[in-house]
C-alpha beads as a LAMMPS data file, in Angstrom:
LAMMPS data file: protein, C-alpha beads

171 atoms
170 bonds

1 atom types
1 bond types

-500.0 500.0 xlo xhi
-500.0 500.0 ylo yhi
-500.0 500.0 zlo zhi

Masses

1 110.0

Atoms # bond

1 1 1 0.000 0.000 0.000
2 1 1 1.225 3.597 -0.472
3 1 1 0.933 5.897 2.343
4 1 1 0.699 9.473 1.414
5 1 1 1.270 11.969 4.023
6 1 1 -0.736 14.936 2.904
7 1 1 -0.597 18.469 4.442
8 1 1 -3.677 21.286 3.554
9 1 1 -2.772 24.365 3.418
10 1 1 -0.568 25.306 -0.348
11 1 1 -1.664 21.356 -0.961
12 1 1 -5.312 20.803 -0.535
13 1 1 -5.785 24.736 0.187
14 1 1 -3.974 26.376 -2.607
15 1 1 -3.909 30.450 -1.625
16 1 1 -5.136 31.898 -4.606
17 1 1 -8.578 30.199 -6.253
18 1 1 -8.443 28.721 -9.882
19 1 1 -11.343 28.400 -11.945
20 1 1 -12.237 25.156 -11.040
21 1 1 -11.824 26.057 -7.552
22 1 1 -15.033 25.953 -5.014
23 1 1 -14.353 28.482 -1.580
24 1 1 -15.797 27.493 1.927
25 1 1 -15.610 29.238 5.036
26 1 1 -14.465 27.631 8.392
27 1 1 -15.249 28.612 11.442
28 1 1 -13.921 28.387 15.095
29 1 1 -11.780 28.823 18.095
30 1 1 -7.846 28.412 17.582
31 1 1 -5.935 28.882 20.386
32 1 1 -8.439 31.294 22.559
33 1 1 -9.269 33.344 19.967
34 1 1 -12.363 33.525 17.022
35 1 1 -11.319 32.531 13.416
36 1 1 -12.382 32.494 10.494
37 1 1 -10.714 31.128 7.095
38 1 1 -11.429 30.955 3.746
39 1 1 -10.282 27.924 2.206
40 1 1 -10.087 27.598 -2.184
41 1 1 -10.306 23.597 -2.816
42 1 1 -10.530 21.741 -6.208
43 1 1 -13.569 19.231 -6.308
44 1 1 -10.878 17.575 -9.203
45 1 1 -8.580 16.798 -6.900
46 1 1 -10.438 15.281 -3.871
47 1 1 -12.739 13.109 -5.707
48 1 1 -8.950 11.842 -7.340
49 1 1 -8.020 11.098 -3.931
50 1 1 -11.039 9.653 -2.684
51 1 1 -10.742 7.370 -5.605
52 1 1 -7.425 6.326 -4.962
53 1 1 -8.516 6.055 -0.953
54 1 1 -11.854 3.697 -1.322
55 1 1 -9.939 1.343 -4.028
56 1 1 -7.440 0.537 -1.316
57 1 1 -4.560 1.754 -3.365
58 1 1 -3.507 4.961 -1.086
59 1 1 -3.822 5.499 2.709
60 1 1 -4.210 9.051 3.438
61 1 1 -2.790 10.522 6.299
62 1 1 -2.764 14.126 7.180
63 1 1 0.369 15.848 8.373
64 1 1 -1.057 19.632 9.237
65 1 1 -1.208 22.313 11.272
66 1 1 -5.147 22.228 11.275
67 1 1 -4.669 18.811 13.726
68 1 1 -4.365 20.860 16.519
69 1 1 -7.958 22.444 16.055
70 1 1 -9.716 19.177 15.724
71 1 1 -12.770 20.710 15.573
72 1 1 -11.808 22.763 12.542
73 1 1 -9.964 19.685 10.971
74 1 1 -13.345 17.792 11.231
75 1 1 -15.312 20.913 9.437
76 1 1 -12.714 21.028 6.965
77 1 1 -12.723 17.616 5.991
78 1 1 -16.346 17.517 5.427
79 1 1 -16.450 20.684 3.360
80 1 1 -14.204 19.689 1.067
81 1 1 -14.862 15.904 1.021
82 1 1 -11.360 14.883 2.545
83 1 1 -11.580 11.660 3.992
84 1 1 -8.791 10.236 5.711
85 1 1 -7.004 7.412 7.113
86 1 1 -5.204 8.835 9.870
87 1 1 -3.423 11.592 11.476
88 1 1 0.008 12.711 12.752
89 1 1 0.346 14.672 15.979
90 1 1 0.969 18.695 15.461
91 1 1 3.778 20.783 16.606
92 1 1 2.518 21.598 19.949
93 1 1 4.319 19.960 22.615
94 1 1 3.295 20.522 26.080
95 1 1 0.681 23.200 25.578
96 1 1 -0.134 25.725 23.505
97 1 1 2.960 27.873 22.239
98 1 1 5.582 25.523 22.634
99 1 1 5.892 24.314 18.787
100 1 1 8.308 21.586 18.070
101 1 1 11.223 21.788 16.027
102 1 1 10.907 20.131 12.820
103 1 1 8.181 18.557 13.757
104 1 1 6.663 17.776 10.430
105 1 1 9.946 15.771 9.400
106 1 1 9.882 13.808 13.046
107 1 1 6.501 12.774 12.212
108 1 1 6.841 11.666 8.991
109 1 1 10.294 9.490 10.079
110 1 1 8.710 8.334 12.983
111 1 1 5.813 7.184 10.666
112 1 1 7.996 5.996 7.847
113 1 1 10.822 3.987 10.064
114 1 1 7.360 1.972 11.717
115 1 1 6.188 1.091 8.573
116 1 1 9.400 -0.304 6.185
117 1 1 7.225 -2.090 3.781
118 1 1 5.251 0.616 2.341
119 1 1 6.125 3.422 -0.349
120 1 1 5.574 6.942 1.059
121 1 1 4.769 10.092 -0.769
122 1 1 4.979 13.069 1.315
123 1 1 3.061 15.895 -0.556
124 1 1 3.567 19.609 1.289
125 1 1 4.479 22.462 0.096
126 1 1 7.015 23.616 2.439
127 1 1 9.550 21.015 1.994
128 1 1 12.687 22.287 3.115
129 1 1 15.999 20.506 1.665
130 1 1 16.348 18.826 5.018
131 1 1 13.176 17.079 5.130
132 1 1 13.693 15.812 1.251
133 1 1 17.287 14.712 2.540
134 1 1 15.970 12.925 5.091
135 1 1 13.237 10.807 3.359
136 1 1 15.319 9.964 0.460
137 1 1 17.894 8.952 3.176
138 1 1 15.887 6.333 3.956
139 1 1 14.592 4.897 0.617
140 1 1 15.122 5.906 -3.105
141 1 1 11.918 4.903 -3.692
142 1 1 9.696 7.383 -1.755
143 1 1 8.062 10.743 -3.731
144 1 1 8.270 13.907 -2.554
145 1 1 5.305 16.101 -4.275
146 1 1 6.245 19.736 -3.483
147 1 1 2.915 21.635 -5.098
148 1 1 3.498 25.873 -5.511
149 1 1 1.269 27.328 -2.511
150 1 1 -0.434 29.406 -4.977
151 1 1 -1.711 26.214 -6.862
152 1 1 -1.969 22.936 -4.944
153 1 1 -2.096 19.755 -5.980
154 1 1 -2.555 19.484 -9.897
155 1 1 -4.229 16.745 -11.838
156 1 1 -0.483 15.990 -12.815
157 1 1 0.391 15.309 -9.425
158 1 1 -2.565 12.844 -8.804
159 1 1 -1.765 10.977 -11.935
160 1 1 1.522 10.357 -10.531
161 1 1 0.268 9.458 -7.160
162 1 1 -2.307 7.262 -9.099
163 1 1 1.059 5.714 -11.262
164 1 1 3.047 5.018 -7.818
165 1 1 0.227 3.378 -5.971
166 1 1 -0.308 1.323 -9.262
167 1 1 3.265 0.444 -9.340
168 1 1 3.735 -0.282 -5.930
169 1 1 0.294 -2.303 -5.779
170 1 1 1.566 -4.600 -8.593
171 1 1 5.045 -5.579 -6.678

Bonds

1 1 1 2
2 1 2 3
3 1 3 4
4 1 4 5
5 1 5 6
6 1 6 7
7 1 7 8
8 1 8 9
9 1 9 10
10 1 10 11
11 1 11 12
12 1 12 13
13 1 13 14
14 1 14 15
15 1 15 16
16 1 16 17
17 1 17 18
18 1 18 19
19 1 19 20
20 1 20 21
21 1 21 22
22 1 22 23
23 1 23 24
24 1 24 25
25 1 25 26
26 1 26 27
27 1 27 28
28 1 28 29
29 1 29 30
30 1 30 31
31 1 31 32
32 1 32 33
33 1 33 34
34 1 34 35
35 1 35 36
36 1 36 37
37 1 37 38
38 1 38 39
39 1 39 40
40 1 40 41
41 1 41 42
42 1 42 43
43 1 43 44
44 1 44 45
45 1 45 46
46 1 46 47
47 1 47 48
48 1 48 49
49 1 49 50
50 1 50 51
51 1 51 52
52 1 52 53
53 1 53 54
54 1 54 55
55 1 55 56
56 1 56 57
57 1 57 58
58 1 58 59
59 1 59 60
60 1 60 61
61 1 61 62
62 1 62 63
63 1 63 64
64 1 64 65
65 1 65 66
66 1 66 67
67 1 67 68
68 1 68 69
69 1 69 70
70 1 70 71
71 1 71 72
72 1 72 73
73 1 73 74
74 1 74 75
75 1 75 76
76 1 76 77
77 1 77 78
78 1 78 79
79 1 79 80
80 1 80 81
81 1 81 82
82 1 82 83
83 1 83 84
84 1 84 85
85 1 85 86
86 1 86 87
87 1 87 88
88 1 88 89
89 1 89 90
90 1 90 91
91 1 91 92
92 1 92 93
93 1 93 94
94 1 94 95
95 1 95 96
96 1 96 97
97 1 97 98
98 1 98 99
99 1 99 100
100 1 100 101
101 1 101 102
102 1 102 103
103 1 103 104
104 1 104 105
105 1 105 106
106 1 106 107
107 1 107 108
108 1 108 109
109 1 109 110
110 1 110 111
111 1 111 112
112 1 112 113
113 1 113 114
114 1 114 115
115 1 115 116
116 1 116 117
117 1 117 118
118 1 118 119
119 1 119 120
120 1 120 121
121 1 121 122
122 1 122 123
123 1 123 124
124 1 124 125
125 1 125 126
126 1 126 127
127 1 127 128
128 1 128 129
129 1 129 130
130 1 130 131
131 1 131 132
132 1 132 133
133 1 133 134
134 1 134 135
135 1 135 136
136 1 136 137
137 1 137 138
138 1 138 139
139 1 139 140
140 1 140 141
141 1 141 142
142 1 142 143
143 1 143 144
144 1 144 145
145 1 145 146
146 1 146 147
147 1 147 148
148 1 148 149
149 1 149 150
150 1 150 151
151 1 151 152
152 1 152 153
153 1 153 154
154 1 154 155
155 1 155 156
156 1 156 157
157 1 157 158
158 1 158 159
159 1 159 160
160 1 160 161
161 1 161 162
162 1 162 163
163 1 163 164
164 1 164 165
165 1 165 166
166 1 166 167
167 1 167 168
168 1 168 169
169 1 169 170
170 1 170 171
């Protein structure tokens, strides 16, 4: 099975709308105080996923900031039809404002060195060089999607999602 590790916001979330793009509003408390975002999403895109997700090929599991609003996360996911698999802990580490270093990397290790058997792509848009360092560090063989903020995920990026999980599905 291929495990992709999928963060929202520049993936999911692109910051600028397309015209294919659908807007919803979310609503709540983050961190004591009121908020409200706006959130662009590509109906394309998520169906693609789901797809991939209900045939068994992918596992999603989401590696974002919006975990530590649970609340949101749940409104989120059910505006834009995101169903997932499971999740990785946020940055916060003993309370609110103490935000782990890295934290999206030690996740994604942790959740890659548990699981040796299975092909990871990591799709996020804030990749630094040290995160793609250390994934390839461990295998060859796992993707690293790195969408532009402003866009998201792409139909291009799916189809090689879609190509991996094949691949992988057919060892």
């Amino acid at each position: 099975m291929l495990t992709l590790l999928l963060d929202i916001d520049g993936v999911l979330a692109p910051t600028q709308p397309s015209p294919d793009s659908l807007e919803v509003m979310i609503e709540g408390i983050d961190r004591g105080i009121w908020e409200r975002y706006r959130v662009h999403y590509r109906p394309v895109i998520m169906t693609g996923l789901e797809e991939l997700r209900s045939s068994g090929a992918i596992e999603i599991v989401v590696l974002s900031t919006w975990l530590d609003v649970p609340t949101m996360l749940d409104e989120l996911a059910a505006a834009i039809n995101l169903n997932y698999d499971r999740l990785l802990a946020g940055p916060y580490v003993g309370g609110w404002g103490v935000v782990e270093s890295n934290w999206k990397r030690n996740r994604a290790l942790e959740d890659i060195t548990a699981h040796p058997d299975r092909l990871y792509v990591w799709a996020d848009d804030e990749l630094s060089p040290d995160d793609r360092a250390s994934i390839r560090a461990l295998s060859s063989q796992h993707a690293l999607i790195v969408p532009r903020e402003k866009v998201g995920l792409t139909t291009s990026h799916l189809a090689q999602i879609r190509a991996l999980a094949l691949k992988h599905h057919q060892r």
